[in-house]
N, C-alpha and C positions, 0 to 999 in steps of 0.2 A: 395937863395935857388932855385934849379933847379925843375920847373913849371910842366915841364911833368913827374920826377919822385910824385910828389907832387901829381898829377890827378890820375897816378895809384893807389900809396899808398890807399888816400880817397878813389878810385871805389871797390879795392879790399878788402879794411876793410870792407865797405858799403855792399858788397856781403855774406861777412863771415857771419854778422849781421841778413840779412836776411834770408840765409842759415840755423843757429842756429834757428831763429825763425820757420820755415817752416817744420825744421825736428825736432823740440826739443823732440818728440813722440820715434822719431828711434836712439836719443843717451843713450847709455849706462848710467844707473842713476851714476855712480862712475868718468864719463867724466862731468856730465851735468855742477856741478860746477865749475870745471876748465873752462872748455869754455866758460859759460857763463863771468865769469871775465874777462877773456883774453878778449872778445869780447869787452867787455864795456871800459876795457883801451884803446884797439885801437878807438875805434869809438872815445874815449873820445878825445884821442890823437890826431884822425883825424880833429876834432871840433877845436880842439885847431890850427892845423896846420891852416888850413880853416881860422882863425878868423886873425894870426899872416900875412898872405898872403896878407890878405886884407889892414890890415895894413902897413906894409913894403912899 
């Protein structure tokens, strides 16, 4: 698995996350849930990648 696509992915899931958190006041209540999900798979996803890295 190629390392620096890997660093982006996790920075820019990392961002999204915080993003959502920050403005959760200024998104549309009909987006709040979608994004909030999406959010959680990626970051989850990120976790995972993160953990399988270490391993490898």
């Amino acid at each position: 698995m190629d390392n620096e696509n890997l660093v982006i992915f996790i920075i820019v899931v990392l961002c999204l996350g915080a993003v959502l958190v920050m403005g959760r006041d200024k998104v549309p209540p009909r987006l709040k849930r979608g994004l909030a999900l999406t959010a959680v798979v990626l970051i989850a996803l990120a976790f995972v990648f993160i953990i399988y890295s270490l391993l490898a």
